[in-house]
N, C-alpha and C positions, 0 to 999 in steps of 0.2 A: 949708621954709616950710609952714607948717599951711594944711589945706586950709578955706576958705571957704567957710560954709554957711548960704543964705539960710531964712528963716523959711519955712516954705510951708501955709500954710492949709485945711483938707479935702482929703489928699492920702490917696485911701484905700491899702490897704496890697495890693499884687498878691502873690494866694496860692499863684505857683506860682516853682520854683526857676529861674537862670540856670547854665544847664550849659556847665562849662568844659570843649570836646572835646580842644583842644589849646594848647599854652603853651613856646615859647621863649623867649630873652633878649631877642627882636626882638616878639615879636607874643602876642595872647593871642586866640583864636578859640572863640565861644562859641554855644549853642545856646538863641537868645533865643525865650523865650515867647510865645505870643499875650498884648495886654492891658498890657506891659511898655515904656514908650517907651527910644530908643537914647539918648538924650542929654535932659540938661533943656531942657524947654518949657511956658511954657504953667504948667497947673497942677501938674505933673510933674517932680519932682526926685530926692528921695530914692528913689523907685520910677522905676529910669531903670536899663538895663543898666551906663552909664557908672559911677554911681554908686556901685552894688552893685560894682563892681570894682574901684574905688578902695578901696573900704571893704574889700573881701576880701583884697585885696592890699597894702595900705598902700601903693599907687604912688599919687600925684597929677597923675603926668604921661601917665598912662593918655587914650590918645585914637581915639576912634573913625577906620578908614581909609573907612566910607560908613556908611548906612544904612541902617534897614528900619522901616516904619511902625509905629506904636504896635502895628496890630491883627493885622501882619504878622510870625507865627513864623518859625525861622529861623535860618541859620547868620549870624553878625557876626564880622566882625575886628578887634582892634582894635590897635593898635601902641601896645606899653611902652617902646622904646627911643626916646626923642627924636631922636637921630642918625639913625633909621633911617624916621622919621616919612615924609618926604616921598617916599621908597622905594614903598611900601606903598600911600599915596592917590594916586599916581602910576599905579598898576596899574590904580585904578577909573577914574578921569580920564580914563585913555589907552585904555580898553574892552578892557585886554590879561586882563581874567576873564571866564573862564564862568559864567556865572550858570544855572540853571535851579529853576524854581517850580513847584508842585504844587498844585492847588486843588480843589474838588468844584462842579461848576456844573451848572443843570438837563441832561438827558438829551433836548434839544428838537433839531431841525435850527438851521444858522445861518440868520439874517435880512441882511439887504441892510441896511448901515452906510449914514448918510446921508451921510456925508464920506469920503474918502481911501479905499483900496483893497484888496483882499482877495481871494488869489491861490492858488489849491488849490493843492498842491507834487507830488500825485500825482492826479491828475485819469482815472480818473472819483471817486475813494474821496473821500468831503468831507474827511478830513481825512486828514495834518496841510497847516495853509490858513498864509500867509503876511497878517498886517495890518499896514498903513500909514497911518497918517496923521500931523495934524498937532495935536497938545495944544497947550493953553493951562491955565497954574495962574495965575489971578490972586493978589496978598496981598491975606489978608482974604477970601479967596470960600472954601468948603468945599472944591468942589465942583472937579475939572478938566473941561474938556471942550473939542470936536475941533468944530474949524473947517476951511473951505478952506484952504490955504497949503502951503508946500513942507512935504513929509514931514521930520519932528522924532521918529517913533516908530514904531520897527517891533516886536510880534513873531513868533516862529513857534509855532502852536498844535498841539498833537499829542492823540490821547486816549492817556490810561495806563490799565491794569489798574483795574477796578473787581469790587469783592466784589458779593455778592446783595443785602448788609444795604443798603448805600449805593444800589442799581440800585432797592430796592423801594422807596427813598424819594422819586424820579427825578432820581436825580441820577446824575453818575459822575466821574470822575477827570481830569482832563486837564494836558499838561506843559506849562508856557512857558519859552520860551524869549524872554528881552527883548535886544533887541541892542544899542537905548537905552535910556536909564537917564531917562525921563520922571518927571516926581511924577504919581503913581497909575495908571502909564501901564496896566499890569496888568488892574487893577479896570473902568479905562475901556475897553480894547480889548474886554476881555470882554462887559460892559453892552452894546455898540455893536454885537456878535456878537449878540443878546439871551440874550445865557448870564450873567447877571448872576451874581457868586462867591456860595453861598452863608455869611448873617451877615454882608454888606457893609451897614454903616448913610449907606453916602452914594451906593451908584447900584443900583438906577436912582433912587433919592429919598434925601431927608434924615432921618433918624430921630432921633429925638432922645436923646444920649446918657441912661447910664444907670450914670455909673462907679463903682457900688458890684456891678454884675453881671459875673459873669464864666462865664454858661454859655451862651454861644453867640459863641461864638469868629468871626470872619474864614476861610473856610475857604481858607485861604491859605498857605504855610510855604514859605520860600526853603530848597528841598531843598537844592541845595548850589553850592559853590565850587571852583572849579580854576584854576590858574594856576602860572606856572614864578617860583618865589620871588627878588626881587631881590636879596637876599642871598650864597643858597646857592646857587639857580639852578637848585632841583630841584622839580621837579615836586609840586604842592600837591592835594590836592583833600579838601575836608569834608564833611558829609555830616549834614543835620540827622535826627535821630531823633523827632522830634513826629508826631505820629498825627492824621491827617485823618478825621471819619468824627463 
């Protein structure tokens, strides 16, 4: 059956390619760009990973097993085989993948969050620190943010290697590690550290977009994925190639 395709109005056109790292009969795992959404939203269709993979593929049953935000680079999975669909978003659902994220954020000490908890993991060294608390995404608000309540978000914050170019800017590297899978949980933990990511246009404030821009990226990239495959049963792990900096 021919695929269905709504009209879509100022939809500008994102100038960078979606790299296919790997591809079986089960799954097709791709290395999504900043600027790129995963799925249509919103104003966002044709310029959507889903979409560009139907169309590269002539599959229509191509379906996303999670997600990653528009602004957020990155490795994505997606499952081609329908049989094997609920396999695969099974994996995310159930927290049986590693996730880990890379971002650049100022080079400052952390600050004292005003809600929920944060717990050095090697203590005297400030990092890597343990955060918890509790998100809130309302529909229809931008913005997430952390209230009193039972912890809903954890994650572990590490620093990674940083170059001189990146150090002279003040900034530097650091690894997350999410354990839940909160909306913006990332962006927010971070902000609330006062290490806000740099190129985030929603914390610590609202910016207002600009979607014909595309040089100053999210500095954000879902380095990579691991997990034992429901299929085969063997051991996964991918690995995004996008450059922070």
């Amino acid at each position: 059956m021919p695929e269905k395709h709504r009209f879509v109005i100022d939809e500008p056109e994102v100038p960078f390619e979606l790299t296919v790292l790997y591809e079986d009969e089960n799954i097709i795992v791709v290395d999504k760009p900043h600027f790129l959404a995963t799925t249509p939203r919103g104003m966002w269709y044709r310029q959507t990973a889903l979409i560009r993979l139907r169309k590269r593929f002539k599959e229509p049953q191509i379906t996303p097993a999670h997600r990653l935000d528009r602004q957020t680079a990155g490795v994505v999975l997606f499952v081609r085989n329908p049989d094997r669909r609920r396999d695969y978003q099974m994996l995310f659902q159930e927290h049986r993948v590693e996730k880990t994220y890379e971002c650049l954020a100022p080079a400052l000490p952390i600050v004292r969050p005003k809600t929920g908890t944060i717990e050095r993991l090697n203590p005297p060294a400030p990092f890597p620190v343990k955060r918890r608390s509790h998100i809130v995404k309302n529909r229809g608000r931008l913005q997430a943010y952390e209230m009193p309540g039972n912890v809903n978000a954890e994650t572990v914050i590490e620093l990674g290697d940083t170059d001189g170019n990146i150090a002279s800017q003040g900034f530097r590297r650091y690894i997350l590690h999410p354990k839940t899978g909160k909306t913006h949980q990332l962006r927010v933990h971070m902000n609330s550290l006062g290490l806000p990511i740099k190129g985030d246009d929603l914390y610590p404030k609202i910016l207002e977009p600009d979607y014909t821009d595309f040089s100053s990226p999210l500095q954000l990239v879902a380095r990579s994925l691991s997990f034992i495959d429901p299929v085969s049963h063997e051991p996964r792990r991918f690995t995004s190639q996008i450059d922070l900096g």
